[in-house]
N, C-alpha and C positions, 0 to 999 in steps of 0.2 A: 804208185800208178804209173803205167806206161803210157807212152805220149798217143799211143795208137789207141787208148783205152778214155783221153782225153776226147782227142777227136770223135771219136764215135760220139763220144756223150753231147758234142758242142752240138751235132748233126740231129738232135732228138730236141731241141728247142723251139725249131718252127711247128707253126699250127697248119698253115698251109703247105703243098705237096714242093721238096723240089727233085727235077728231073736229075738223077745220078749220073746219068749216060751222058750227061749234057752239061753241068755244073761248073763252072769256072772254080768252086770252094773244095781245092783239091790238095795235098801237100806237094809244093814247090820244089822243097830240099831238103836233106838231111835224112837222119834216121827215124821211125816211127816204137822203134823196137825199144829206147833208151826211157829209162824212168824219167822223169819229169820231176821237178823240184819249182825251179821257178821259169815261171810265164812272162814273157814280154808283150806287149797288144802297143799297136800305130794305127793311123789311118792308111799312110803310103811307107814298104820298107825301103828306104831312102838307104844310100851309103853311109850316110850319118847316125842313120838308126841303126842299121847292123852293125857298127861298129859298137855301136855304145851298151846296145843290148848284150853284144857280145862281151864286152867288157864289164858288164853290170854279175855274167854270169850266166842267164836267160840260157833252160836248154831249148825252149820254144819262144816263136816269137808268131803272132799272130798281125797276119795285116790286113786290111778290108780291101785295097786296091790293090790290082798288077803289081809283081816284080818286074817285069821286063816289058811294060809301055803298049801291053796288047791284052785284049781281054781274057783271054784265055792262054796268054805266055806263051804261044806260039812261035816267035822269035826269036832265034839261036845264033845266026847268022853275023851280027853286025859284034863289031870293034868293042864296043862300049859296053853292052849288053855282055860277052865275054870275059869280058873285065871284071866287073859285076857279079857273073857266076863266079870268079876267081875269089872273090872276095867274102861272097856268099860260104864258101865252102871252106875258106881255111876260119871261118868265126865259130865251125862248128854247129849252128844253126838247124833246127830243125823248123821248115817255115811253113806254115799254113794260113791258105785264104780264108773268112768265113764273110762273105757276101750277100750270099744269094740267101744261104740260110737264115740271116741277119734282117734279112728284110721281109723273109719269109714267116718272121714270129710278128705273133698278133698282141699287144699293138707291132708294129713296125720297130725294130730296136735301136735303129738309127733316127728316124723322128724320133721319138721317143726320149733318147738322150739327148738332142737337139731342140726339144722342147723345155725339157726338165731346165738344165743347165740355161738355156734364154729367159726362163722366168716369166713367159709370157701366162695370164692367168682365161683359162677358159676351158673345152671342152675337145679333147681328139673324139674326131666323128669317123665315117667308113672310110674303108682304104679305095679311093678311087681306081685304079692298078697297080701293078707292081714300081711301089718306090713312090706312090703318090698316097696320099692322105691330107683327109679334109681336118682344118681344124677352126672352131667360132672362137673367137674372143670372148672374154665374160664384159668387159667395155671397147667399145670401140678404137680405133686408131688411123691415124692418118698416115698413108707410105711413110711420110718421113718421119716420126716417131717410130713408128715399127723397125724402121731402118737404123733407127740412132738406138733402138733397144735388144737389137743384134748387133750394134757394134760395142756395146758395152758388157753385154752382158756373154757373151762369146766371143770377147777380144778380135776382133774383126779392124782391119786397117778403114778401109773404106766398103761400104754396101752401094752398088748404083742401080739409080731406079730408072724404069721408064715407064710413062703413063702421070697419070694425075697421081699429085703430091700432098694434097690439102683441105683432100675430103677424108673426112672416117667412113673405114669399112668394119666389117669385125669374121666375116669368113675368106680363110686361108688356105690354098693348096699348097702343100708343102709337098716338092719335090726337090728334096735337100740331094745333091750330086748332081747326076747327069742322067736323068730318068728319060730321056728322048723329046718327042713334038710336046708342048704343051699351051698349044695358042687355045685348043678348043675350050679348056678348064673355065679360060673365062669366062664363059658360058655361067657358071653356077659359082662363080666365087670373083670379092672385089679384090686378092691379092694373090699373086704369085710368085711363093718363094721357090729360090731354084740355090744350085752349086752354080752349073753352068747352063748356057740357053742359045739358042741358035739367033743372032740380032737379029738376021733379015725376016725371020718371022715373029718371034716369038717378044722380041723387044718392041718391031713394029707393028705390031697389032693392039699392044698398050701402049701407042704415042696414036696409033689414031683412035683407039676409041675415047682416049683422053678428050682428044678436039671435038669430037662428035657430044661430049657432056655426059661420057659414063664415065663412075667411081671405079677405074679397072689399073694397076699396076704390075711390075714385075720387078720385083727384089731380086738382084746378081748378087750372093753372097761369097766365091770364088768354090769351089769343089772341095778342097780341100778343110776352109772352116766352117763348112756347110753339113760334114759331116763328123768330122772328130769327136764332138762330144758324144756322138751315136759308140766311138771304141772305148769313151772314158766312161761311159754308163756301161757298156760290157764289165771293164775291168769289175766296179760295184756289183754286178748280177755276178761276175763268176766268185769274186770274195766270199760271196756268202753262201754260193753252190758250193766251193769248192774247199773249206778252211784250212786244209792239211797244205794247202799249195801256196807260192810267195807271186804275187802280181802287179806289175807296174807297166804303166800306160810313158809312152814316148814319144813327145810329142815332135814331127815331118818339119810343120811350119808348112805356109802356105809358100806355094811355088812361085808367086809373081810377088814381086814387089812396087811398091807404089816409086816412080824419082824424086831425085833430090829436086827441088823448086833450083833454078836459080835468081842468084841474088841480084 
């Protein structure tokens, strides 16, 4: 199978339409034309990864976010970003985005795997927009159990809440990344999980409806382990689409770190 014969096939996954002309899920680098043997899949291609991917072998390497820090790679210009292509291109690498397609398959493939892998037990309900989906609990939970059962069960450093901590809810919007505004969700759900979130709205509107006496939160999970296990359940789906092909998942690591306490 050629790598271009791959891609086509990844792009027939979604249920829902995405726009071609428009798509950020485009290939990056390399060649399309070279057979394929073995897949690499990340959430973010870090220099870390394409080195290692590179060194594993990987004549594709699949990533769900930007190479170059812009939604649609747009920028060519700068020092580091240069570098970077330099790098990209002597690993050999052929890189493709699958994003928009990713999110475009029903259920959602990144909830999906970010469900699965959390062990949370209950029901995925409708996709509210793109990148959002509702989901109930089969029991209840309170922020801060939800939050200590994403940090354990998706290795998570720290999850920070804002809003009430100590009542059980059991419906979730899950906007695992960076899905845009989501103060309105509260409307129809007691939690809101995110990657990232805008504080001045989206944190403060779950600290004041807290004080006002509603069961309403917002779980900050960081972007990065908000979404990975959405590319470790890809790796699973294409295993067994694809048998003849060799696939390993690699893992970014989250980009922020917590400090050291001092003594």
């Amino acid at each position: 199978m050629k790598i271009m014969e791959l891609v086509e096939d990844l792009k027939t996954w979604n249920a829902e339409p995405v726009d071609e002309e428009n798509t950020c899920d485009t290939v990056k680098a390399g060649s399309v034309d070279k057979e394929v043997h073995k897949v690499a899949l990340t959430m973010f291609g870090t220099v870390d990864v394409i080195r290692e991917a590179g060194m594993w072998g990987a004549d594709l390497l699949i990533v769900h976010e930007p190479l170059y820090y812009d939604h649609m790679d747009s920028i060519h210009n700068l020092m580091i970003i240069q570098e970077k292509q330099r790098i990209v291109s002597e690993s050999g690498l052929t890189i493709f985005r699958f994003h928009d397609y990713a999110h475009a398959m029903v259920p959602d493939m990144i909830c999906a795997g970010e469900l699965k892998y959390s062990r949370l037990q209950g029901e995925m309900q409708e996709r509210q927009r793109f990148g959002v989906t509702s989901f109930v609990l089969e029991h209840g939970l309170t922020a801060e159990e939800l939050a200590k059962t994403f940090e354990r069960n998706l290795h998570i450093d720290s999850v920070r809440i804002s809003g009430c901590t100590d009542k059980k809810g059991n419906k979730i919007a899950c906007c695992f990344g960076a899905p845009g505004e989501l103060f309105d969700l509260f409307e129809d759900h007691d939690f809101v999980v995110a990657g990232e979130i805008s504080e001045w709205r989206d944190a403060e509107i779950a600290r004041d409806a807290a004080a006002l006496g509603y069961n309403k939160a917002i779980l900050v999970l960081g972007h990065e382990t908000s979404e990975r296990a959405g590319m470790m359940y890809m790796k699973e789906l294409c295993e067994d689409r694809y048998p003849d092909l060799e696939f390993r998942y690699f893992e970014s690591g989250s980009v922020l770190k917590i400090s050291a306490k001092q003594s």
